[in-house]
N, C-alpha and C positions, 0 to 999 in steps of 0.2 A: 515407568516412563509413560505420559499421558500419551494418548495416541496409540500405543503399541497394538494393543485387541480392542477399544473404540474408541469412538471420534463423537465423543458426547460432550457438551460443556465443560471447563477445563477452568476451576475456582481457582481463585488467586493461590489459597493453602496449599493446592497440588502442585503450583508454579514455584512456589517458594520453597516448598520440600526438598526441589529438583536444582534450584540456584542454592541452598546451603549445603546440600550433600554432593551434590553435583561433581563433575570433574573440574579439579583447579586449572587445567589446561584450558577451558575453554566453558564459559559461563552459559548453563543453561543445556548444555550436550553432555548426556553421560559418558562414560568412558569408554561404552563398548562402540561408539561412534568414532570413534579417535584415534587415527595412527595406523589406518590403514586402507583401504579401497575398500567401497561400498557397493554393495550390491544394488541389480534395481529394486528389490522389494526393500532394503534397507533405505534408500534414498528416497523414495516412495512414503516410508513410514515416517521418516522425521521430517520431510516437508510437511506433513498431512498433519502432524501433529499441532503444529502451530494453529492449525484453524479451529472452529466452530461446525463453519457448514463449509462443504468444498463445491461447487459448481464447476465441473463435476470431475469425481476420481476418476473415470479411466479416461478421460482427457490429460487428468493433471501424470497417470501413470506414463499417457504415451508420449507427451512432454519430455519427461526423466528418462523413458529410454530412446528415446529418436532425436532428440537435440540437442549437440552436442552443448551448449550453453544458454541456459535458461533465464530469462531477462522476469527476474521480480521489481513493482514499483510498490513503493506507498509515499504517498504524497501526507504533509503534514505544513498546519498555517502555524507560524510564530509568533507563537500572540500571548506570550507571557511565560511564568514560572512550568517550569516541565513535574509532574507528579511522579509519584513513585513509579504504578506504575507503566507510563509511558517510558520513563529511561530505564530501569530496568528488565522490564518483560520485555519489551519489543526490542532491546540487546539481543536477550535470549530466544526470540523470534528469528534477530536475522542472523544470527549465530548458525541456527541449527540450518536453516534453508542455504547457507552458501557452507553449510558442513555437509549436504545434501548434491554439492555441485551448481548452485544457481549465483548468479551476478544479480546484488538488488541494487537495484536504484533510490535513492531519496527526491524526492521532488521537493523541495523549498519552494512553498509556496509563497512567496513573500506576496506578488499579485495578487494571488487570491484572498490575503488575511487584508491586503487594502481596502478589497473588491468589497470583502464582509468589515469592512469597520472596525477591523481591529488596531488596536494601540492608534486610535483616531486617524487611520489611515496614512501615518506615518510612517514612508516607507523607509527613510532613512535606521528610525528604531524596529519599525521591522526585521529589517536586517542584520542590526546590532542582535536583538533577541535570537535569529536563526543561526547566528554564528555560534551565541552561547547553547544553544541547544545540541548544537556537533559536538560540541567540549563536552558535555556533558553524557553523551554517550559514549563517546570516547573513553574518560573515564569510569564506564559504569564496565568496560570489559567487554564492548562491541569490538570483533576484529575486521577489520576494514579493507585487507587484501580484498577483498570482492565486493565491495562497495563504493559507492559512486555516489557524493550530493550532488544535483544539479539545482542552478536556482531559475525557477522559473520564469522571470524578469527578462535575464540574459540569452537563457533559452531560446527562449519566441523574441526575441530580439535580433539574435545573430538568425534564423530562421524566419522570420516572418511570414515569406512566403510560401512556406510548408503550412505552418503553423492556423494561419486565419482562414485560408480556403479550407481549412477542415471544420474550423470551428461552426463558419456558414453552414457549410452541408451537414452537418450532424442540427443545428439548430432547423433547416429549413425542409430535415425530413421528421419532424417531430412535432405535435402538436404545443399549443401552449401548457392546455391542463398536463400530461405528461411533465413535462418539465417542470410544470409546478411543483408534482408529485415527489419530484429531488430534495424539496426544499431543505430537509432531514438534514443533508450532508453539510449544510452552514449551521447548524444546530437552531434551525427555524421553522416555523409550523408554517400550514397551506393557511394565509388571510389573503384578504382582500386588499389590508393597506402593506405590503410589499414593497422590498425596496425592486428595482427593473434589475439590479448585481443576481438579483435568484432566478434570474430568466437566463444570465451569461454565463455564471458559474457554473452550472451543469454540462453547458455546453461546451465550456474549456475542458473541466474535469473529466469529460467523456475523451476528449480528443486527446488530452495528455498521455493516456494509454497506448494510442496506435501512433503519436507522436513520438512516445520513448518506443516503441516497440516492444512495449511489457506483455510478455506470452504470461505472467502471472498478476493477478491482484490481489496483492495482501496487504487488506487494510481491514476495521472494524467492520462490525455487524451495520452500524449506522450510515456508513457509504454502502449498504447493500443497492438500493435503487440505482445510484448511477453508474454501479458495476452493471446491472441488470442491462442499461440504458446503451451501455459499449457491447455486451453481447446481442441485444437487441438491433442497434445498425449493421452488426457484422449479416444479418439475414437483409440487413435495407441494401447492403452495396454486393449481396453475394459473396461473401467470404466464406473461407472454407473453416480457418482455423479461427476459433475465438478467443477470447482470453480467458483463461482458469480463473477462478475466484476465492479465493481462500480467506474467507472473514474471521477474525477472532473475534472471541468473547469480550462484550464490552466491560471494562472494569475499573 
């Protein structure tokens, strides 16, 4: 089982080993996980499994034993045909983390796939696409008792004023270059000719975390930065608790 004695890069081959041999009951969680109360070192080890690099384990330890419900996010844009595997591994990703005890969150980012241009900023088929994207995980053998999409539109819509006072103050304690340095997370390099969405996007993205109240982030290696960027203000406004960062391997 990946993860069980390290926490080293985790190939697709190992992932797929574990989805065909795996336990039928529940895709991606072997069976000694299944069917009965977990211990914290157990609940510990199959969150931790999911990642790459964790930011940092005894955080993520004291998380699983001090709170009673543990709020994982990962945000995803709709912006076309979903790959292997995205619907399949990251099933098995949130399989094992709400077999672990956590509540994940989906963020539908429809906003954000407009923000970056995607399906020509058409938010209508944005939508249409993020809907087929739940089917799809659904059918791939995600169990969803403990999961939640939310779409991010609606969101900061019914919230606004939660939502935009945060986005200011995380933009207005941050430099430009920083921010620029985000730019990774829309799958864009640091230029000069820039669309101004890569100066906003990080700045929503950061605030989406303390907006859902995600004590976890588990998403790719390539949102590392603006994971960095939310632990990073938690030291601007003095906060005690940060958020965990659990990145997998990009594949």
């Amino acid at each position: 089982f990946p993860g069980s004695q390290s926490f080293g890069t985790m190939k697709i081959a190992s992932e797929f080993e574990v989805f065909f041999r795996g336990s039928p009951q529940m895709l991606g969680v072997p069976n000694e996980f299944i069917g009965r109360d977990l211990s914290v070192d157990e609940r510990f080890l199959l969150a931790r499994s999911v990642a790459e690099e964790c930011l940092k384990d005894e955080e993520l330890r004291m998380l699983i034993e001090k709170k009673p419900e543990v709020i994982c996010y990962d945000g995803f844009e709709p912006s076309g045909r979903m790959h292997l595997a995205q619907g399949i591994i990251k099933a098995m990703y949130v399989n094992r983390l709400t077999q672990a005890g956590c509540k994940f969150i989906f963020w539908v980012a429809d906003w954000f796939a407009m923000l970056n241009n995607k399906l020509d900023g058409d938010l209508k088929k944005i939508r249409k696409v993020g809907e087929y994207m739940i089917e799809v995980w659904k059918a791939t053998g995600m169990r969803l008792e403990n999961v939640e999409f939310v779409w991010s539109s609606d969101a900061i819509n019914s919230r606004a004023g939660e939502y935009w006072p945060l986005v200011m103050d995380i933009a207005r304690k941050n430099s430009l270059s920083r921010l620029v340095r985000c730019g990774q997370i829309m799958g864009r390099s640091e230029c000069s000719d820039m669309p101004a969405a890569q100066i906003l996007y990080p700045c929503m993205q950061c605030a989406d975390i303390f907006f859902l109240k995600a004590d976890i982030c588990q998403l790719g290696m390539d949102q590392r930065k603006v994971n960095m960027l939310a632990r990073e203000y938690c030291d601007q406004i003095k906060r005690k608790f940060k958020p965990v960062v659990l990145s997998h391997h990009m594949m």
